[in-house]
MIGU-751509 format. One record per residue: y, z, x of N, C-alpha, C in turn; residue in three letters. Coordinates in steps of 0.02 Angstrom, whole numbers, plus 50000, padded with zeros to 5 digits. Example, Ala and Ser with C-alpha at 12.3 -4.5 7.8 and 13.67 -1.06 7.14 Angstrom:
% MIGU-751509
497165039050660497755039050615498355039050660ALA/498885035450642499475035750684500025039450645SER/
END
This chain:
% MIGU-751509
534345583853684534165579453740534585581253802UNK/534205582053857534825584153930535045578553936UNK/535715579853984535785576254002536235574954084UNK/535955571554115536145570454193536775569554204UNK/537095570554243537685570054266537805566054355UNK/538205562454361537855558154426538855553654457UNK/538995557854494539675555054527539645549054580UNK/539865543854555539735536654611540225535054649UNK/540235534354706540925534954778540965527054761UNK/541485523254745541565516854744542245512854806UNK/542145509354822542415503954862542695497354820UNK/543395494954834543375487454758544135484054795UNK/543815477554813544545475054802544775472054748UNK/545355474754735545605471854656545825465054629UNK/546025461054700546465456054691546165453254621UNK/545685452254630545385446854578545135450654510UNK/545485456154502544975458654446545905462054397UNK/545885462254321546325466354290546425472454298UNK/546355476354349546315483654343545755485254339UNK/545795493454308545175495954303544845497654245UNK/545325498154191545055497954112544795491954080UNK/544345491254046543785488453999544595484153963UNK/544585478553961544945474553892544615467953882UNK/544525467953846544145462253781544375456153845UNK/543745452053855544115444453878544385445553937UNK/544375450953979544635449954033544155454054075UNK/544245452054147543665452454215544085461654251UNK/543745468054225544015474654256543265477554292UNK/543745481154341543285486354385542805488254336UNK/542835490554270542565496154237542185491554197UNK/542115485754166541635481154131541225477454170UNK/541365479154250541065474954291540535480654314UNK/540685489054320540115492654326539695494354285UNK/539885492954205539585493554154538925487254161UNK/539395483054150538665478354149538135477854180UNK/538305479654258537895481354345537545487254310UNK/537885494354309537265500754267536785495854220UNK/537045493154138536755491154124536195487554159UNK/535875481254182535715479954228535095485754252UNK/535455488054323534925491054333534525497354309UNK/534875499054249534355504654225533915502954167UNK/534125495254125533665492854109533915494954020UNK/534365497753996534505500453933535405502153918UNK/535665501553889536375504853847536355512053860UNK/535955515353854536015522953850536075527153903UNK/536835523353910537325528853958538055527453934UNK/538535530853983539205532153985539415532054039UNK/540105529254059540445529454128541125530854132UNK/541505534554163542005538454143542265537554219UNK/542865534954224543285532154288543705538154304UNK/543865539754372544395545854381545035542354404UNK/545255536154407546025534354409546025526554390UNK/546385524154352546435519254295546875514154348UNK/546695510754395547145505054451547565502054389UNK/547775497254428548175492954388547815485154410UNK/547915480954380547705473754390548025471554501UNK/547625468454514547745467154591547525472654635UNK/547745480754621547535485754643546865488754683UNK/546885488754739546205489754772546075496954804UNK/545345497854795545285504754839544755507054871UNK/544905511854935544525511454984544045518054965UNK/544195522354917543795526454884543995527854824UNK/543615526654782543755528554701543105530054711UNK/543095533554628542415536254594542345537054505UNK/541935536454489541655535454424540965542354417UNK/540985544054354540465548454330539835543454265UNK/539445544354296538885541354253538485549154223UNK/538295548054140537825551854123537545548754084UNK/536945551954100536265546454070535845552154045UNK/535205550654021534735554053985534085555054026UNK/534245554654092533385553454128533675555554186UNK/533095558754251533475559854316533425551254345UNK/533795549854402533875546554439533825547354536UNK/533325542454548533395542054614533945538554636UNK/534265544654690535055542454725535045538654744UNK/534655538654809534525531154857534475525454817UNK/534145524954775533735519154751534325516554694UNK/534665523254672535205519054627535635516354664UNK/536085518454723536495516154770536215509854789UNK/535545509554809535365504254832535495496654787UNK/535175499854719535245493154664535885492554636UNK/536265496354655537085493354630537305490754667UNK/537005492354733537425487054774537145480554787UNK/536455478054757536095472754770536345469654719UNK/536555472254670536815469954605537485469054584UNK/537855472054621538765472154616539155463854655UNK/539415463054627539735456054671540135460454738UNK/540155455754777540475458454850540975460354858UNK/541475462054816542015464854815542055470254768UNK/541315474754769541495481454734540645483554779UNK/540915490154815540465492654839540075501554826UNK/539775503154833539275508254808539425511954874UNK/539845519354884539645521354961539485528254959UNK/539435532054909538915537454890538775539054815UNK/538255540954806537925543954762537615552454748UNK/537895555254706537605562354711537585564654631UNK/537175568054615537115572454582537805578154551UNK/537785579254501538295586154492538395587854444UNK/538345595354424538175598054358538595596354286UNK/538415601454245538845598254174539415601654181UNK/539675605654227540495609254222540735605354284UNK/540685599954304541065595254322541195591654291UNK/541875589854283542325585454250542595579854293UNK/542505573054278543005568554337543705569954309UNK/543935568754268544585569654233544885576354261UNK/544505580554226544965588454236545005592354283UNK/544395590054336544255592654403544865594154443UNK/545355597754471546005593654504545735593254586UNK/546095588254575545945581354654546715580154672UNK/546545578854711547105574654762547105566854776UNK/547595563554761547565557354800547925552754826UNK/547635549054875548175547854934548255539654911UNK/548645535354919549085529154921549165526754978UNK/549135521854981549295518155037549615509555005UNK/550195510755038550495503855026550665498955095UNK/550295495155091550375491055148550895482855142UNK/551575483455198551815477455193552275475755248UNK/552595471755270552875468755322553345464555279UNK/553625462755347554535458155312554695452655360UNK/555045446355323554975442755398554795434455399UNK/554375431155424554085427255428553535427455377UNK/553325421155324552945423555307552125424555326UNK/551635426055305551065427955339550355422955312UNK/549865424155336549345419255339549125421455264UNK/548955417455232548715418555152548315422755134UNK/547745423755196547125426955174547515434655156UNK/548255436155203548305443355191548575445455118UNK/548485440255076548815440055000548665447854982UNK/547855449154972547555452454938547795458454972UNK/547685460155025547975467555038548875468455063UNK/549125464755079549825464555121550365462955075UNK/550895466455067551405462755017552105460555081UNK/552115454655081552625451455123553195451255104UNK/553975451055121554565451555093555025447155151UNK/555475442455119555725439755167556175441755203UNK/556575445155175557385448155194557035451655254UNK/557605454555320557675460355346557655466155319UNK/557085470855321557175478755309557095481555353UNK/557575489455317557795494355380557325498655370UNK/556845498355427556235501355417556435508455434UNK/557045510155475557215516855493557495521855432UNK/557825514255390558205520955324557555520655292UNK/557145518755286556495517355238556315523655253UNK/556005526455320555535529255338556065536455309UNK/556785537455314557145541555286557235544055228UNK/557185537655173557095539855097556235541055097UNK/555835540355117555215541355101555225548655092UNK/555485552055140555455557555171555895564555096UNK/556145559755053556565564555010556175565054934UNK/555495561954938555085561154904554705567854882UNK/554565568054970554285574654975554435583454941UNK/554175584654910554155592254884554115591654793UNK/554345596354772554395595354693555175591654664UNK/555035585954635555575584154601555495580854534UNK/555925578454491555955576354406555735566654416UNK/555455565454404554985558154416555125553954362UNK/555505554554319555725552154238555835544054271UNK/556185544254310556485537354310555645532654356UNK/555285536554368554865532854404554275532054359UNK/554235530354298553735531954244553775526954223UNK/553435521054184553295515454159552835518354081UNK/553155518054013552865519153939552495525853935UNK/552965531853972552605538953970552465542153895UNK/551905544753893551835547153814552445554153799UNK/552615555653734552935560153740552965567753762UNK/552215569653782552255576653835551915574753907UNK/552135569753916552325567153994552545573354031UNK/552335574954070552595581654140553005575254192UNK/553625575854188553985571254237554075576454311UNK/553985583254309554125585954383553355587354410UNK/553475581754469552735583254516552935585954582UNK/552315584754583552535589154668552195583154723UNK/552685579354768552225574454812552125580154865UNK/551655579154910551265583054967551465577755036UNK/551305572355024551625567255101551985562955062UNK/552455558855078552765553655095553135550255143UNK/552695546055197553025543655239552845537055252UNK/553265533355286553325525355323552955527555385UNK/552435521655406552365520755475552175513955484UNK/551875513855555551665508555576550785507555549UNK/550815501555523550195502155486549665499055533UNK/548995504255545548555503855606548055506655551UNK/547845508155491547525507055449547015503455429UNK/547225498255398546985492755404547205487455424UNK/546835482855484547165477355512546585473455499UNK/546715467055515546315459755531546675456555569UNK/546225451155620546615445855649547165443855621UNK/547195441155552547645435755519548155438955497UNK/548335447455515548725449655470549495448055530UNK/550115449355511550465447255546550565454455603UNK/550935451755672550765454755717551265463755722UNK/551485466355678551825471655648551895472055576UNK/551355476955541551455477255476551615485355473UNK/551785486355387551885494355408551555496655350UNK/551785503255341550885507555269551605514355230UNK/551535512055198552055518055158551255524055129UNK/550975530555142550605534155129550905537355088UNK/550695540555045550815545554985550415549754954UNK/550255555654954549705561554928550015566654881UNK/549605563754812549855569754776549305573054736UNK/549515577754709548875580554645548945574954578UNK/549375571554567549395567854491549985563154509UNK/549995557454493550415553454500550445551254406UNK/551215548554401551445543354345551205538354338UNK/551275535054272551015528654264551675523154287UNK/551315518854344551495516254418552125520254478UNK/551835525254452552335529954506552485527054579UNK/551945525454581551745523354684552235516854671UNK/552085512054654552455507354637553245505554632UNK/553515510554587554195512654568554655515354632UNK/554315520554686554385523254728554435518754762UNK/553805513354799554015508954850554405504854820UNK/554515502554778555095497354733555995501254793UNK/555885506254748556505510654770556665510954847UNK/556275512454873556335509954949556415503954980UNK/556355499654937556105494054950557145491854934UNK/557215493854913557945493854910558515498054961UNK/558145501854958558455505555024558595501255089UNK/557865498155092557795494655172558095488155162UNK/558285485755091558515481355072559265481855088UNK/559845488355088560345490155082560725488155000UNK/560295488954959560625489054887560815495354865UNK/560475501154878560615508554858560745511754947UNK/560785518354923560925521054986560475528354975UNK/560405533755022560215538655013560425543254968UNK/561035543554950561135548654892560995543254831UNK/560995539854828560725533654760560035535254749UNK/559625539454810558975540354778558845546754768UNK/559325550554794559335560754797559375559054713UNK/559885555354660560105554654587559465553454557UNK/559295548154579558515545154539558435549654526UNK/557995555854560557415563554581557685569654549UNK/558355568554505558685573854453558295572954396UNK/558105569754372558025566454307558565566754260UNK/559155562954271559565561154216559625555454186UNK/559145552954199559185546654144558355547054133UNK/558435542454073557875541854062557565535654058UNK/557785529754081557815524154092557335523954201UNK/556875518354158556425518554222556705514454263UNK/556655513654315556885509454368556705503354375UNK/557095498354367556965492054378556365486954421UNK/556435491254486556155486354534555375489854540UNK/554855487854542554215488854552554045484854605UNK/553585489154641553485482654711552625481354679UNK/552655473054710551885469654673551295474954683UNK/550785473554641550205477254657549905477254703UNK/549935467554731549275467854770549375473154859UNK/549775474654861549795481054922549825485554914UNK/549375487654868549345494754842548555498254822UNK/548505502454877547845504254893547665512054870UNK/547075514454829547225519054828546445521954879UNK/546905523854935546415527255012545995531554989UNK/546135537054959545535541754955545635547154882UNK/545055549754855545055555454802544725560154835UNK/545225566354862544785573454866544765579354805UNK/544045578554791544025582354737543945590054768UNK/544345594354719544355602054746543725605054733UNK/543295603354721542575606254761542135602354802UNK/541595604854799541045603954864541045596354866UNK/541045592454799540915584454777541365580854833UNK/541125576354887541695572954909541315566154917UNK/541715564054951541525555354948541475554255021UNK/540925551355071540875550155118541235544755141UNK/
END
């Protein structure tokens, strides 16, 4: 029996959902597209295969999923009915075709992070879901400084949360920097927020997280800059304490290294 192969550009805010893996009894990205396919194709007889596993709160402005099914499919018309069919906080923003030696998994991609948050006063509620607020004073200048030592190849051990035992702890980040976050805004968000960005080929399990945690101490003045040059040796093997919350943690975009991209 052939069978189709079909890459879906997705949109999702997470606040309200467990992540992105399927678990018994609980509301995920991935049981929520299952049921929607189900749905509109009218039968079980398919498969859906996610290319980055969020975490619970976690939102993103491009992810993607691989559907293969047993029949061709009209693009338009499927885009169209997932999105007539998806609740409003998970959106459909391309659809394409793509052969059987595409892999979502093994393909290598790139992908970018975005952590959005401000310090300060606190902020209007609605910005729960995307903004992580902090009360203290941070030094957004040493911030934007340790971000910066992120950058290139270093040992990630301490930034790993329950790594299996042939875990690759040396990655290579491509950006890491602090700015002024002009990203995404709304009225209600407070009137200076900022966006920690990050692009890599493979991230740890809550790497992004661990990282802004760590900074998040920096700007805090609990560690200092050579306190984070030590982290990036890997001599311990003990993960780092502080994780910064999910809900400001966006994952911006997947460029896959061929023609496949996401509009």
């Amino acid at each position: 029996m052939k069978t189709y192969f079909y890459l879906i550009h997705i949109q999702y805010l997470g606040f309200r959902y467990h992540g992105w893996l399927k678990q018994p009894g609980l509301k995920t990205i991935e049981s929520m597209l299952e049921k929607t396919t189900q749905y509109c194709l009218g039968h079980f007889e398919f498969k859906i295969l996610g290319t980055s596993r969020t975490d619970a709160k976690v939102s993103a402005s491009h992810s993607a999923f691989e559907l293969f099914v047993s029949e061709p499919l009209d693009l338009e018309q499927l885009q169209h009915d997932f999105n007539t069919n998806l609740p409003n906080d998970i959106r459909v923003i391309n659809v394409e075709e793509v052969d059987k030696d595409f892999n979502i998994i093994q393909t290598p991609k790139t992908k970018e992070y975005l952590y959005l948050f401000s310090y300060g006063e606190k902020f209007h509620p609605f910005c729960a879901s995307l903004l992580c607020s902090f009360p203290e004073n941070l030094n957004i200048e040493r911030m934007k400084k340790g971000a910066l030592l992120f950058q290139g190849t270093h040992n990630f051990r301490q930034y790993c949360t329950k790594p299996k035992p042939n875990t690759v702890f040396h990655r290579r980040i491509e950006t890491s920097i602090i700015k002024e976050n002009t990203q995404i805004t709304a009225s209600f968000f407070p009137d200076k927020s900022y966006c920690y960005q990050v692009i890599s080929k493979g991230f740890l399990r809550n790497q992004v997280r661990l990282m802004m945690g760590q900074l998040l101490r920096l700007g805090q003045g609990k560690i200092n800059l050579d306190d984070m040059r030590i982290s990036l040796r890997g001599d311990s093997s003990q993960p780092l304490k502080t994780i910064a919350p999910a809900s400001g943690l966006i994952l911006n975009k997947i460029q896959f290294d061929t023609n496949v991209e996401g509009s």
